[in-house]
N, C-alpha and C positions, 0 to 999 in steps of 0.2 A: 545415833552413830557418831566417833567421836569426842564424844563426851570425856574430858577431862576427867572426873571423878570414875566414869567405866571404865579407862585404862589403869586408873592409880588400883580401882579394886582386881583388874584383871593380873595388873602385876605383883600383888600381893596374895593371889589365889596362887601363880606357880609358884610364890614361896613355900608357902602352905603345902602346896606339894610336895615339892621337895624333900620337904621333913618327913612325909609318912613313907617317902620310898617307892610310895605305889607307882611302877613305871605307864601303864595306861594312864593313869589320872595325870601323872608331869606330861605326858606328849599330848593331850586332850588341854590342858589350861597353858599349855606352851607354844601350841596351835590358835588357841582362843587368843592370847596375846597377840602375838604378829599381824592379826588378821584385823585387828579391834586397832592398831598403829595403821596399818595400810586403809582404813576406811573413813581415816582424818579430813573432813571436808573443808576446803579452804578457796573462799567465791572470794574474787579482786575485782571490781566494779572499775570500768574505765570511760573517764566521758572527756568532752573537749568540743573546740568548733570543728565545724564543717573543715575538711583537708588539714588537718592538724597531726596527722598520722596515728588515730586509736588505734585504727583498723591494722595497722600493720607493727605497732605497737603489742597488740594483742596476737598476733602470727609469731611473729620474734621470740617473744615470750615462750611461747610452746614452742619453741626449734620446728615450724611449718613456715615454708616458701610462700610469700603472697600470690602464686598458681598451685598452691595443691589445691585439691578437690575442698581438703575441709576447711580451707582458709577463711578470714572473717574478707569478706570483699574492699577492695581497695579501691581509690580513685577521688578524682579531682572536685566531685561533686556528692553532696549530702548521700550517703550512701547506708546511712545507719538512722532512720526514722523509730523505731522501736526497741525494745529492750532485747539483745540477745546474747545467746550464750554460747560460749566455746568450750570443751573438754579439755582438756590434755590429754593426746593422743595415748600415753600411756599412766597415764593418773588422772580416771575421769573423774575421781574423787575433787581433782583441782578443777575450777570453772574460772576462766574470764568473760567477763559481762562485758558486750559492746555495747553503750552508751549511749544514747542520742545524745550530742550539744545540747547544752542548756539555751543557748542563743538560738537555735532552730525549734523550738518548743515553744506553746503558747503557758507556760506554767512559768511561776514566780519560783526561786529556790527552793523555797518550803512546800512548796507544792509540786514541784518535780521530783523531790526526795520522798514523796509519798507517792508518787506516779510510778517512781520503779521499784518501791520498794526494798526502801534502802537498807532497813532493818538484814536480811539478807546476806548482806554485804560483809565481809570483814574487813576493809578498808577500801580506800578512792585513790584514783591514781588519775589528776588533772593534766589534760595534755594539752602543751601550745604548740605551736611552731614559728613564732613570732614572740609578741611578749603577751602576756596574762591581764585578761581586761575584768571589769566591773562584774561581768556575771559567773567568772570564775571566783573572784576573791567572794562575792556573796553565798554561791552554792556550800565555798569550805568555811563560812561562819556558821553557816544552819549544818553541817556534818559535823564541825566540833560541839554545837549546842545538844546534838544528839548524840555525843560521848562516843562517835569516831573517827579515828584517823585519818588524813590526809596528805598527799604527797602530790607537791608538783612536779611535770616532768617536761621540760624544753626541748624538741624532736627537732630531727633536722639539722642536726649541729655538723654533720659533716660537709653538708650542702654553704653552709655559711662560712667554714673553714677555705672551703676553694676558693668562694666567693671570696673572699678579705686578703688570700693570698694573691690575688689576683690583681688586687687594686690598691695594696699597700707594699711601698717600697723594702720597709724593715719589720715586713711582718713576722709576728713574734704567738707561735699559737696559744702556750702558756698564757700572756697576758690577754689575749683576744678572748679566752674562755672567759677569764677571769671579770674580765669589762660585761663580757653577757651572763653573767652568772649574776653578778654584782647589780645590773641594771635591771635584770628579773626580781631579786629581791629588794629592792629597793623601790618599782613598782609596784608590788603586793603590799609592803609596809605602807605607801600614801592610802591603799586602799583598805588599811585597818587592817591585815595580817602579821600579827607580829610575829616576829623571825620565822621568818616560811622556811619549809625544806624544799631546794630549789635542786633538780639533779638535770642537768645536760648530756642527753641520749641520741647516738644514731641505730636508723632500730636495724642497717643494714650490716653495719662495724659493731657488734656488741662488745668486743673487747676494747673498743676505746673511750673514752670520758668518763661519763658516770654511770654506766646502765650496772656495774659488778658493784659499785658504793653503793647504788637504790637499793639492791636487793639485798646486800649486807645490812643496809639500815631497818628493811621487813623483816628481815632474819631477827632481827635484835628486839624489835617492836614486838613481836606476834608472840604469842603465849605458847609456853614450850613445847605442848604436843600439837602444835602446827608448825612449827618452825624445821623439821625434819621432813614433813612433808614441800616445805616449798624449795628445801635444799634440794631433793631428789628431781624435781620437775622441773629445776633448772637448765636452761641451756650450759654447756660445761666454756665456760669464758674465759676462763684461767686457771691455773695449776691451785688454785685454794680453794676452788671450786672444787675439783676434782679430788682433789684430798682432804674436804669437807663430806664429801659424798663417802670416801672409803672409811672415813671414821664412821660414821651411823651405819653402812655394813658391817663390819667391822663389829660391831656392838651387838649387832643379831646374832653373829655366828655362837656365839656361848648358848644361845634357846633352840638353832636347829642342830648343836653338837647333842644335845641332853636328849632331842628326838631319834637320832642315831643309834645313842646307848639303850633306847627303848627298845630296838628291832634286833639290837643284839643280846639280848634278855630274852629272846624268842631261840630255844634250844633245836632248831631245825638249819640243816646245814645251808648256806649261801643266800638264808632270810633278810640278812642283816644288808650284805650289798644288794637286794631288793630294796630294801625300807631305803636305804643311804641314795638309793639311783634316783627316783623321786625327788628326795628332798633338794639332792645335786642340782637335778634338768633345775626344780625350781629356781633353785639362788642363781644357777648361771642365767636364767633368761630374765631375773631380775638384776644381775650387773649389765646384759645386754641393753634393758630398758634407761638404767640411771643412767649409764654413760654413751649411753647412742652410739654404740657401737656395734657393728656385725661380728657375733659370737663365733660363728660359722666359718669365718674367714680369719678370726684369731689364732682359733683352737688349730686348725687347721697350720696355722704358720707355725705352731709350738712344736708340731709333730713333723714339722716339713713336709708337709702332704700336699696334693695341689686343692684346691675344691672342686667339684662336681658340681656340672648342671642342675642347680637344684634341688643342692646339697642342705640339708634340713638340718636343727640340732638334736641331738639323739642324747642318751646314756650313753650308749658304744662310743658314740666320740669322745664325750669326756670320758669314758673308763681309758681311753687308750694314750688321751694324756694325761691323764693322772698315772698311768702303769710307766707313765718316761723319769716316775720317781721311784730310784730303788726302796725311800726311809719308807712313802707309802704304803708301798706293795708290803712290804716284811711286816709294816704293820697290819695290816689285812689278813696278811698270814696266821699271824700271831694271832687274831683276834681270833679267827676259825677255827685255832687248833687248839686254843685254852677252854673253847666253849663247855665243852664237853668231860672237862676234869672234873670231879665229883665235888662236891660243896663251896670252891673257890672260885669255879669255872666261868660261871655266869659273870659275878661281879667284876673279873678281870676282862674280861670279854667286854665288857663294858667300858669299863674306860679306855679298852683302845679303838675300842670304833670309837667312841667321845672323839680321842684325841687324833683318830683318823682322819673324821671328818672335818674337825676343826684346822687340821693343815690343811688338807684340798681344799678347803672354803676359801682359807686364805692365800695360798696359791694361784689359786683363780683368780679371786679380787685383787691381788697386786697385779695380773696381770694385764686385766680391763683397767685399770687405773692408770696403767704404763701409756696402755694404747692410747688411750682418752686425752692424756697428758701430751703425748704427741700429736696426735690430730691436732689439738689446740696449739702447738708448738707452729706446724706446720701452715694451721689456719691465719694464726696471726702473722706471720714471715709472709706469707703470700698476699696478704690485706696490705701489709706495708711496704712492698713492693708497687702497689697498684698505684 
């Protein structure tokens, strides 16, 4: 599952199709594709000392509250003895590993990197909350010896922010990062890490310091059929976040337009917005999932409608915003009424569901991206008010 080479063959199977026309075999290897990208497995191993903030480190990360149910448990004392695992509530394909401290372990580095099974792992993500000692800089010489990557990450930066504002006259937070950024690297280096990648994170402010440069910098490191999956499982931080996420939709929608044109190849009357209703619910509860947004409450505000108690997402809803487009509708029309012309019918019928679908996809998608963009707008203005 994954597997690099299975997607390069999978995307080169709906070429293949393509060419012979055959409409069941493009929406069978066009279905096979999407499905073979969404089961991209991507494990982030996260370890540190005792109260160094993994635990919530690894919450943050998957947009989960350190009280929800599935949270990795938080607190002031060793609370991560064993190796464990967290999902991504909506991409369980993504795992972060909570980590025992290497310093709460009776294992050597090399022998702790066999204890959890590091192979597993597609990179380390080191956490301090202070500065980076001796059995940090050892664990990432034995992961670089074993040809993986590692990333330091310094938590608690906002807690040291107050703190320095507090007690210095002309504090300056620019320069104060800069001193603890600079004193982190420059600790790893006496301890024989040369040039460390040091990022400065608070895991409760994700849009401030450095938590949106770490994950630009994973984005860049990781191999390119994982790099789309860690974009989507991102917390949405900022506006490039967010319009990173509608790009890789965005690039789908041309493989479920071509499944569209399939169901309207299907000479039976109102088959087509069957096949198209499906595919719809699909994508919209997949922009719900990227951008953590309530679809419900969207869709709902496009139509000026109020919501209902437990008001669910349906077809009917999005048919009814989608019908608030007159180009849509007329082209729906037009697709239903050309089906049926004698040897031109089909294939015209086809490209306008194709390009039926293709504008309600995107319709949609700018409009959870709008959303998404503002909640973020909103989140951040109220964080810095605080």
């Amino acid at each position: 599952m994954g597997d690099p080479a299975e997607l390069v063959r999978c995307e080169e199977s709906v070429k293949e199709a393509l060419k012979t026309g055959d409409a069941a075999l493009i929406a069978e290897k066009v279905k096979e594709y999407l499905e073979k990208h969404e089961q991209v497995p991507l494990n982030i191993a996260v370890t540190g000392e005792t109260g160094s903030g993994k635990s919530s480190f690894v919450n943050a990360s998957r947009s989960i509250d350190n009280t929800d149910e599935n949270a990795a448990p938080t607190g002031c004392v060793e609370t991560t003895t064993e190796v464990k695992s967290y999902n991504h509530p909506k991409y369980p394909n993504v795992t972060l590993w909570d980590l025992p401290g290497i310093g709460t372990t009776r294992f050597t580095a090399d022998k702790y990197l066999e204890h959890v099974e590091f192979k597993k792992f597609d990179f380390f993500i080191i956490i301090s909350d202070t500065r980076f000692r001796e059995n940090d800089a050892k664990l990432a010489q034995e992961i670089q010896k074993m040809g993986k990557k590692f990333y330091f990450v310094r938590t608690k930066i906002d807690l040291d922010m107050k703190n320095e504002e507090r007690s210095q006259r002309d504090f300056n937070e620019k320069n104060t990062l800069d001193r603890i950024r600079k004193n982190c690297i420059e600790g790893l280096e006496k301890l024989l890490i040369p040039s460390p990648k040091v990022f400065l994170i608070s895991n409760f402010d994700l849009h401030l310091y450095d938590f949106e440069r770490l994950w630009n910098t994973l984005e860049k490191e990781l191999p390119q059929h994982q790099q789309h999956v860690l974009l989507l499982a991102l917390p949405n931080i900022s506006q490039e976040i967010c319009n990173k996420k509608r790009k890789i939709l965005k690039a789908k929608i041309k493989y479920l337009a071509f499944a569209s044109a399939v169901g309207a190849a299907v000479p039976v009357p109102f088959t087509s917005v069957a096949v198209d209703g499906s595919i719809i619910l699909a994508f919209v509860t997949k922009c719900q999932d990227v951008f953590q947004i309530n679809g419900v409450e969207l869709l709902h505000s496009l139509i000026k409608e109020p919501v209902k108690s437990g008001g669910k997402m349906t077809f009917a809803l999005i048919l009814r915003v989608l019908s608030s487009s007159a180009f849509l509708t007329s082209l729906k029309a037009a697709e239903e009424g050309t089906r049926f012309i004698l040897v031109v019918g089909i294939p015209v019928a086809m490209g306008l569901s194709s390009l039926a679908t293709y504008t309600a996809f995107t319709f949609i998608l700018d409009k959870f991206t709008e959303a998404a963009q503002k909640a973020n707008m909103k989140a951040v203005g109220l964080s810095t008010q605080v």
